[in-house]
C-alpha positions in Angstrom: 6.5 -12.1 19.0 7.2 -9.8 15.8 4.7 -12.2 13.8 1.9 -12.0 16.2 2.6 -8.1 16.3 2.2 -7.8 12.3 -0.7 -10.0 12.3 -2.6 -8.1 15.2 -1.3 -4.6 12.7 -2.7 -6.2 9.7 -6.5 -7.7 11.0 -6.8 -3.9 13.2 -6.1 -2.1 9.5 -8.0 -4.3 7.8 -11.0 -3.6 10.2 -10.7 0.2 10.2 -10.6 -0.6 6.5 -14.6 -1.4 6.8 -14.7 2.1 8.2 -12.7 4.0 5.4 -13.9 6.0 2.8 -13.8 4.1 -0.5 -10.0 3.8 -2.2 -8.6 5.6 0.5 -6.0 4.4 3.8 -7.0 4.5 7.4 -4.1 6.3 9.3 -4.0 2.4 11.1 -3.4 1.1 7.8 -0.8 3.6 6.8 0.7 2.5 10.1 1.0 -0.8 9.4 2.5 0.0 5.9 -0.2 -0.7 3.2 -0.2 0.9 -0.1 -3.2 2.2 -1.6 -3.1 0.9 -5.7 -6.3 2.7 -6.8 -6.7 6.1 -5.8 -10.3 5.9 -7.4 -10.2 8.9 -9.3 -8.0 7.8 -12.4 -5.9 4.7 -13.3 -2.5 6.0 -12.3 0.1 3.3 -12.2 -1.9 0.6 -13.9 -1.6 -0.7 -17.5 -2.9 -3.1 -19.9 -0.3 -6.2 -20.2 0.7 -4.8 -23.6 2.0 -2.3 -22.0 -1.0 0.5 -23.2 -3.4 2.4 -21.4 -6.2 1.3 -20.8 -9.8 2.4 -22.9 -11.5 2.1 -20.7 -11.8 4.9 -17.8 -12.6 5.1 -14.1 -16.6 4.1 -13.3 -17.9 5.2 -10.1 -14.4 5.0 -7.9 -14.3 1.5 -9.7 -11.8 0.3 -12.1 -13.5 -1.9 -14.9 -11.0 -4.0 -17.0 -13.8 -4.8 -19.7 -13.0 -3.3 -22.9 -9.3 -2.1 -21.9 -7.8 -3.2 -24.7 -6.1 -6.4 -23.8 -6.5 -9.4 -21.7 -5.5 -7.4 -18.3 -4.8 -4.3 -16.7 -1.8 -4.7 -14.5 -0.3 -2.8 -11.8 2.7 -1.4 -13.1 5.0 -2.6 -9.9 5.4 -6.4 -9.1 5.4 -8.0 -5.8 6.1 -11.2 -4.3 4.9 -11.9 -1.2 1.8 -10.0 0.2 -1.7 -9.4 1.4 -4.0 -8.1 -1.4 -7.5 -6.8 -0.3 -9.9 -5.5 -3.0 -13.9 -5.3 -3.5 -15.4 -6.6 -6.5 -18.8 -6.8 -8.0 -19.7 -8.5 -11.3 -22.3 -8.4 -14.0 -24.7 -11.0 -14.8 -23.1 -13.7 -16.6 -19.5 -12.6 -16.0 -16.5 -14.4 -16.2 -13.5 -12.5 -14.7 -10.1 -13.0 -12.5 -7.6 -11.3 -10.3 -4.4 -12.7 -10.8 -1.0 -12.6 -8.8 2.7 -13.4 -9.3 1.8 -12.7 -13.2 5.4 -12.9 -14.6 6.3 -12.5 -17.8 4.3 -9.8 -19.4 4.5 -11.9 -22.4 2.7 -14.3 -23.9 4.7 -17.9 -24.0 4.4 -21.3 -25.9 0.9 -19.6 -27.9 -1.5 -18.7 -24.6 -2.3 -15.7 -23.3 -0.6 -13.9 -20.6 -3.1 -15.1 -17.8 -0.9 -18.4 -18.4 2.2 -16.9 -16.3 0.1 -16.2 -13.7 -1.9 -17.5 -10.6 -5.7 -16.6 -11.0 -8.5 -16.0 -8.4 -11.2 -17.0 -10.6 -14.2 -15.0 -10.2 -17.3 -16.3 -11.9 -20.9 -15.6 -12.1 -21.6 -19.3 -10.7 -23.5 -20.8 -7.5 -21.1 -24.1 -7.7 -17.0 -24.4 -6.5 -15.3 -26.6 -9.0 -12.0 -25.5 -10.0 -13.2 -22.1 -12.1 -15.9 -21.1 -9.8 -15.1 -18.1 -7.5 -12.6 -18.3 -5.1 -10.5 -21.1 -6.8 -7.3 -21.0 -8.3 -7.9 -21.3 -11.8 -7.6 -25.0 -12.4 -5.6 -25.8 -9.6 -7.2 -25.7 -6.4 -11.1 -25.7 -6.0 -12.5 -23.5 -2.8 -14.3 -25.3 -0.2 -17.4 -23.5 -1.0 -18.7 -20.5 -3.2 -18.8 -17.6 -0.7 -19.5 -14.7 -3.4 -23.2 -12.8 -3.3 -24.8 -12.4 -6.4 -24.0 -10.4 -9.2 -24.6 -6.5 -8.5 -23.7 -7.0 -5.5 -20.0 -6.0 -3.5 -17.5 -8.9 -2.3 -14.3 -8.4 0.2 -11.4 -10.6 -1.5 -8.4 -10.9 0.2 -5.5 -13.2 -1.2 -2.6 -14.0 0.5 1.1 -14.8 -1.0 3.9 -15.6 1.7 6.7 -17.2 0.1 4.8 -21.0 -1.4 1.6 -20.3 0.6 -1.1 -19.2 -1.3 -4.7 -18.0 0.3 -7.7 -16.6 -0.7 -10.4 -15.5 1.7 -14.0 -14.3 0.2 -16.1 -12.8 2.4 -14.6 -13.2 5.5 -14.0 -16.9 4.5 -11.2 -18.4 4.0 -11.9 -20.7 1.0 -8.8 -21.8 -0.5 -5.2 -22.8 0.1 -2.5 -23.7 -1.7 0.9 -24.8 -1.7 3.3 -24.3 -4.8 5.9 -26.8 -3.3 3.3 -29.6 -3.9 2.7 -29.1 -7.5 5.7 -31.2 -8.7 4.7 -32.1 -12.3 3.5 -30.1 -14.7 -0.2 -31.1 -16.1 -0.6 -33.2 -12.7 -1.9 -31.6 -8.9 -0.8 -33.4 -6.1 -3.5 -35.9 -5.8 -2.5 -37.1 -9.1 -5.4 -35.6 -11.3 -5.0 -33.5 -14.5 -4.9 -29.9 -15.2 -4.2 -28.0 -18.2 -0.7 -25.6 -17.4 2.4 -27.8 -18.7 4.5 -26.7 -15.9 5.1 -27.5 -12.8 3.9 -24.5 -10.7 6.9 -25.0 -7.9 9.4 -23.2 -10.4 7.0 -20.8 -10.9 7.8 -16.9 -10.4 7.7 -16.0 -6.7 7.0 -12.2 -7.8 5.3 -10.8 -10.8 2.3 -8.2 -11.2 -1.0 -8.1 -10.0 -3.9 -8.6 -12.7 -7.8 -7.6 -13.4 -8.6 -9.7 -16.2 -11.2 -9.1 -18.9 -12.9 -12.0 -20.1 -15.7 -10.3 -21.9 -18.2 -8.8 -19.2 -18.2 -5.8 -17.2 -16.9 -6.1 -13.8 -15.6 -3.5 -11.3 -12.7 -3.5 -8.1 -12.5 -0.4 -5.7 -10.5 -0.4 -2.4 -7.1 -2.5 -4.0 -4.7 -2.0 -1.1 -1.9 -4.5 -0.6 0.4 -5.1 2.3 3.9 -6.4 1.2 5.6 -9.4 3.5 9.2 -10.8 4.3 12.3 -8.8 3.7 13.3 -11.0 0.6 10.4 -12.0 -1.6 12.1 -13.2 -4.7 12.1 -16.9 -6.2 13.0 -20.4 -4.7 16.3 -21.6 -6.5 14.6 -23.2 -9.2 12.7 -20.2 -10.4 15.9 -17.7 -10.3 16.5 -18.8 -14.3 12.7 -17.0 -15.2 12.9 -14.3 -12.7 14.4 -11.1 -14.2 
């Protein structure tokens, strides 16, 4: 009964949302205990992953990660598991990602920090392969390529409860996955290759939440996040990466 509650809490917020001016909380929404991570006007509490602010100021109510300074701008508190909702709208040509559970803040074994984290690829594509919009960057492809072309806003909402991971685009639900089936490092479930050498089961169940910039302008508004489950922290074999 409590989980039908919260769900019926979280889809009437997220409705009112629609309603909402931009990068503010409906009193429903405050209600059912979402926080607000962009208050449009300036980047309070968010960070490049070095740790720097970013160069790259406030545009329109939007927060554009091109030209921060660094791969991402992350928000400077780190979650585990949660519904994020955001807007985004790209540029012709971009190539761009929001990533979750990004833990360290450090660059390991010589790739960048988008390595220790999930990523929502967001792309500037028509196809849904595994880098197109709405997968999970080399891991799971979407069933289809919900975005609307560049210029144009899209509703992104990804879910993390505990080894479920979901992304809906659009009022779709493109994309699940489950961390518990990734076993091997280099290998998804079915068997077929990827390019991470781990295997994403140990993987961080918390870490920050990331706007990457991959070399075109891009731009998120309306970042609100509703945290889940009393204890969010790692499955046993993550505890020895988890700080």
């Amino acid at each position: 009964m409590k989980r039908l509650v919260s769900v019926l809490l979280v889809c009437v917020a997220m409705a009112s949302a629609q309603e909402a001016p931009d990068n503010t909380l409906t009193a429903d929404e405050k209600e059912a205990g979402w926080l607000l991570l962009f208050n449009g006007k300036d980047l309070s509490g968010w960070k490049t992953d070095t740790g720097a602010p970013s160069n790259t100021p406030v545009q329109d109510g939007a927060i554009n990660p091109h030209g921060s300074g660094a791969y991402m701008l992350v928000y400077d508190k780190y979650y585990g598991d949660f519904i994020l909702s955001l807007d985004f709208k790209i540029s012709a040509g971009c190539n761009t990602g929001v990533f979750v559970r990004t833990f360290p803040l450090k660059s390991v074994q010589g790739h960048d920090v988008g390595w220790n984290g999930l990523e929502v690829a967001i792309d500037d594509t028509t196809t849904n392969g595994y880098t197109d919009t709405g997968a999970i960057y080399d891991l799971v492809a979407p069933t289809k390529n919900a975005m609307k072309p560049a210029g144009d806003w899209n509703h992104l909402v990804i879910t993390c409860n505990r080894n479920l991971i979901t992304v809906e685009l659009n009022n779709e639900t493109v994309t699940n996955m489950n961390l518990d089936d990734f076993k091997e490092p280099k290998r998804r479930p079915d068997g077929s290759e990827h390019g991470f050498e781990k295997a994403w089961y140990t993987h961080s169940r918390k870490g920050h939440i990331g706007l990457q910039d991959h070399g075109s302008d891009c731009w998120f508004k309306n970042i609100k996040l509703l945290p889940m489950n009393d204890d969010a922290r790692a499955r046993p074999e993550s505890k020895a990466i988890i700080k």
